[in-house]
MMTF fields as JSON, N, C-alpha, C and O atoms, coordinates in Angstrom:
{
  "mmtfVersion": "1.0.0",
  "mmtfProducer": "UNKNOWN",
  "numBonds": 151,
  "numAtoms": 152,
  "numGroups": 38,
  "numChains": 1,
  "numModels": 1,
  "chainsPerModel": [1],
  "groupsPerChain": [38],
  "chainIdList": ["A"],
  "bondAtomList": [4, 2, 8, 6, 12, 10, 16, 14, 20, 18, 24, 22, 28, 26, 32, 30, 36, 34, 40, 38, 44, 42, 48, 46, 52, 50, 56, 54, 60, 58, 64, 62, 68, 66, 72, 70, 76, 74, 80, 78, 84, 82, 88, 86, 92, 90, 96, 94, 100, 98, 104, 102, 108, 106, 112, 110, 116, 114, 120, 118, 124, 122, 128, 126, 132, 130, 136, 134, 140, 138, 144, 142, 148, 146],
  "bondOrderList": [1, 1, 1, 1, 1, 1, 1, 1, 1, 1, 1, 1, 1, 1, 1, 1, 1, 1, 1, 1, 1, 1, 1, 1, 1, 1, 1, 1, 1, 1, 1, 1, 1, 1, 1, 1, 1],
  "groupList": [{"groupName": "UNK", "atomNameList": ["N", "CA", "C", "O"], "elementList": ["N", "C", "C", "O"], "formalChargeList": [0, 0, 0, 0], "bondAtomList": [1, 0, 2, 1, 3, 2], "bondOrderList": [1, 1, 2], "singleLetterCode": "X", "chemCompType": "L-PEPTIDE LINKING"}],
  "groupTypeList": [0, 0, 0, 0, 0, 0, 0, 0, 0, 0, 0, 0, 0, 0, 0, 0, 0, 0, 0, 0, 0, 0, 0, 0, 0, 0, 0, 0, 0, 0, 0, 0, 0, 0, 0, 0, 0, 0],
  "groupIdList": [1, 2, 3, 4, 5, 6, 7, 8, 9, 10, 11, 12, 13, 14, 15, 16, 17, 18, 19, 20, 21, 22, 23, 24, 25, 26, 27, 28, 29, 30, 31, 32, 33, 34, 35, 36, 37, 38],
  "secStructList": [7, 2, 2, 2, 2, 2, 2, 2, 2, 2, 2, 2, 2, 2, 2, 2, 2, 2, 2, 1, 1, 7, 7, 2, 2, 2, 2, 2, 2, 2, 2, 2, 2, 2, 2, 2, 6, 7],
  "xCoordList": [91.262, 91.701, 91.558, 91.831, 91.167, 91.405, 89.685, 89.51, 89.042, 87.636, 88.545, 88.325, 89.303, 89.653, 90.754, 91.038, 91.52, 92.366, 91.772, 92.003, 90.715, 89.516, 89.51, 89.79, 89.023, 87.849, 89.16, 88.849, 90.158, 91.297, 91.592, 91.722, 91.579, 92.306, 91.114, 91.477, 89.756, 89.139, 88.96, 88.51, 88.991, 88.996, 89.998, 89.822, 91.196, 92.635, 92.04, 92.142, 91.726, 91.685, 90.313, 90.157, 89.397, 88.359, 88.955, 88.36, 90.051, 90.282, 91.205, 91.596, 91.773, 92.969, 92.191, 92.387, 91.167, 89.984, 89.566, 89.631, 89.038, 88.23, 89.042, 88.692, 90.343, 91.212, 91.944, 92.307, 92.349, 93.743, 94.794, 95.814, 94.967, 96.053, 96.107, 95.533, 97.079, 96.471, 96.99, 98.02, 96.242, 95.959, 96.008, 95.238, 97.146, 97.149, 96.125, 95.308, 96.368, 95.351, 93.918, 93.107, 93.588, 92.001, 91.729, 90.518, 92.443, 91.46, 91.677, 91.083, 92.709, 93.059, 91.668, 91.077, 91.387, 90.534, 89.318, 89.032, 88.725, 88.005, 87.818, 86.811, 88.666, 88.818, 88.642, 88.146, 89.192, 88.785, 87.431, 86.868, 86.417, 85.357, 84.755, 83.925, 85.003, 84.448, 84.273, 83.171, 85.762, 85.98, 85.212, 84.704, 85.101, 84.063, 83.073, 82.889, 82.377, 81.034, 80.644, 79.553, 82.438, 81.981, 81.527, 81.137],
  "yCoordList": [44.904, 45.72, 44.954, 43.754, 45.558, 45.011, 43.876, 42.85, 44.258, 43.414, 41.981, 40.974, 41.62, 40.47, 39.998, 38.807, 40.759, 39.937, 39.415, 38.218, 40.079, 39.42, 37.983, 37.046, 38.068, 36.771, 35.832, 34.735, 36.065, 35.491, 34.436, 33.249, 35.915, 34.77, 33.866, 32.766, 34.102, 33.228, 32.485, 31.469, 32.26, 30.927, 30.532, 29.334, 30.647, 29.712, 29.34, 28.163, 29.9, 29.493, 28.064, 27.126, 28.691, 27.537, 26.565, 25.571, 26.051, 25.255, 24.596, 23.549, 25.488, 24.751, 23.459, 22.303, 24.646, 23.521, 22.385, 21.29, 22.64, 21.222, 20.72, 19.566, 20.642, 19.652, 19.417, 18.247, 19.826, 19.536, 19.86, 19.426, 20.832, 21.397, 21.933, 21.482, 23.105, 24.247, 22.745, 22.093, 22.547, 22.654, 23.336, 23.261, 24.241, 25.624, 25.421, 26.283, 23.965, 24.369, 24.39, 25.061, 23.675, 23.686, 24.77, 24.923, 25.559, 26.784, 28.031, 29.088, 27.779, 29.044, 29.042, 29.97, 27.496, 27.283, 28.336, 29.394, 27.898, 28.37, 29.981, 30.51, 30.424, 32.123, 32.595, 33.698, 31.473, 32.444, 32.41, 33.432, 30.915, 31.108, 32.0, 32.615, 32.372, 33.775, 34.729, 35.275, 35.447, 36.659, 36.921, 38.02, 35.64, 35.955, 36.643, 37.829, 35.951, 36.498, 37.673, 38.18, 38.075, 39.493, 40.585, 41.715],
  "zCoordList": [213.928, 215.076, 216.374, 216.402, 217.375, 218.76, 218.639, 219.296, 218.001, 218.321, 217.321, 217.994, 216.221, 215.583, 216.594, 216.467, 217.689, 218.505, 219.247, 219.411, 220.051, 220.785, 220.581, 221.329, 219.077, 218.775, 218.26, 217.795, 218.29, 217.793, 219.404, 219.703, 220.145, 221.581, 222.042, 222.456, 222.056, 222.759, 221.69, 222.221, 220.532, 219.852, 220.112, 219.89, 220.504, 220.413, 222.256, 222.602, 222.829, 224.64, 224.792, 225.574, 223.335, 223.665, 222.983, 223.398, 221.9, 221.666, 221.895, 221.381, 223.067, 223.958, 225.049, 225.426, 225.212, 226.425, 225.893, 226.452, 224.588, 224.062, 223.789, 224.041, 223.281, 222.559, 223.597, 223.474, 224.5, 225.576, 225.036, 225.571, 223.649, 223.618, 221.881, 220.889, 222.059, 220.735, 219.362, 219.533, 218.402, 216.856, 215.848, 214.89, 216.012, 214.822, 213.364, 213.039, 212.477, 211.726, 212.107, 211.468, 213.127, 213.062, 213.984, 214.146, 214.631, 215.234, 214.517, 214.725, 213.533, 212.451, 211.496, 210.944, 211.548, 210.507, 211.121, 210.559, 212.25, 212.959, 212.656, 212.186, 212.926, 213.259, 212.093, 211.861, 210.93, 209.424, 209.347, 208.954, 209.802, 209.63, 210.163, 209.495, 211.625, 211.95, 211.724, 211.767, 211.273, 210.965, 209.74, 209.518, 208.727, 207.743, 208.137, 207.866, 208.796, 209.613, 210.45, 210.709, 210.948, 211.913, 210.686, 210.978]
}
């Protein structure tokens, strides 16, 4: 729901920052690892 779009956009915004620009697989990767966890 709205709490997985959340954690969806600020993982794609922090990994726009660290990388200098989006990586679809590695911040997808990211978000699955999260969402595991929420």
């Amino acid at each position: 729901g709205m709490r997985q779009q959340a954690v969806m956009a600020i993982s794609q915004e922090l990994n726009r920052r660290a990388l200098g620009g989006p990586t679809p697989s590695t911040w997808i990767n990211q978000v699955r690892r999260r969402s595991s966890l929420l």
